[in-house]
N, C-alpha and C positions, 0 to 999 in steps of 0.2 A: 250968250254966245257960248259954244261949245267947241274942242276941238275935233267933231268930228266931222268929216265928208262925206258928199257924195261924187262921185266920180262915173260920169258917161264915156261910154265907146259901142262901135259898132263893128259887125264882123258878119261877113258872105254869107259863110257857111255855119249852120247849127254846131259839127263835131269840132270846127276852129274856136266858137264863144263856152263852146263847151270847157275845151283842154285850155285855154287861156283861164274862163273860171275857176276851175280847179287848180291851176297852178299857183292862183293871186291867194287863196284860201290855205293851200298846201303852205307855201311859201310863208305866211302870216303877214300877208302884204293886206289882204281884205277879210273879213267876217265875214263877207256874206257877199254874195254876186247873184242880182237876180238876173235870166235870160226872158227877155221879152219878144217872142217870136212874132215875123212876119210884118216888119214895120219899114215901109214904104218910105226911100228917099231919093229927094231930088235936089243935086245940088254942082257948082259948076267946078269942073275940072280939066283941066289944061284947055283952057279959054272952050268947052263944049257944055250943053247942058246935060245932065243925067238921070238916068232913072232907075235906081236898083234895090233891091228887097233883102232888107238885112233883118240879123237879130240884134235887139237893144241889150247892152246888159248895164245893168245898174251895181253899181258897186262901193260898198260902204266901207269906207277907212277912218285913218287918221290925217291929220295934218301931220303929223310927224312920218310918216310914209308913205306921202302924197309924191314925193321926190322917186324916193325907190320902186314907187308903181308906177308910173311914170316910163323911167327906165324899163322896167319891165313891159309893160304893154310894147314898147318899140322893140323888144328881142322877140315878144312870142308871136307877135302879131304880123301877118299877110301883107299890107296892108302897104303902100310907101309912105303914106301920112296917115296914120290911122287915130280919130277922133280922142282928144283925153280932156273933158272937160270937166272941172272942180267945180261943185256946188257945195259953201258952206252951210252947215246946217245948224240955224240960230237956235233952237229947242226941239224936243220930242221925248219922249218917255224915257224917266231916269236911267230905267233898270233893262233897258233895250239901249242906250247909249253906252249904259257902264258896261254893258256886254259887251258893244262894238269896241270901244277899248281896251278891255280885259282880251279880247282876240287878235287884237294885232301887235305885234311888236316890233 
């Protein structure tokens, strides 16, 4: 087990997952935010069902700044409930983890 995350959200617009990426980077909230363009959701919101075309972004942290991004995602983001889902990540290459740590603080 290691302390490092991954952390999902989604966002309308390309220049929205953009400036929100670079600010979690900027910030040393995240290493690294991938954007995954053109990904198709449907999901229910105020008792309707939905269908709209977002970008994914993937974004690798820490546990120890899982809280502060958090917060963040709800100041930068559009969104009135906008997605922050934590995935621990049990192993993966040393010197790619030690990275992710060494960049967040």
């Amino acid at each position: 087990m290691t302390d490092i995350r991954v952390v999902l959200t989604t966002c309308g617009l390309l220049e929205e997952a953009r400036s929100i990426a670079h600010t979690l980077v900027e910030r040393q909230l995240a290493a690294c935010v991938n954007i995954v363009p053109q990904v198709e959701s449907i999901y229910r919101w105020k008792g309707e069902v939905e269908t709209a075309s977002e970008f994914l972004l993937i974004i690798k942290t820490t546990a120890g700044a899982v809280e502060r991004l958090r917060t963040a995602l709800t100041e930068l983001h559009s969104y009135e409930v906008p997605e922050c889902i934590e995935i621990a990540v049990t192993d993966g290459s040393a010197p790619y983890l030690n990275w992710i740590g060494e960049s967040v603080k």
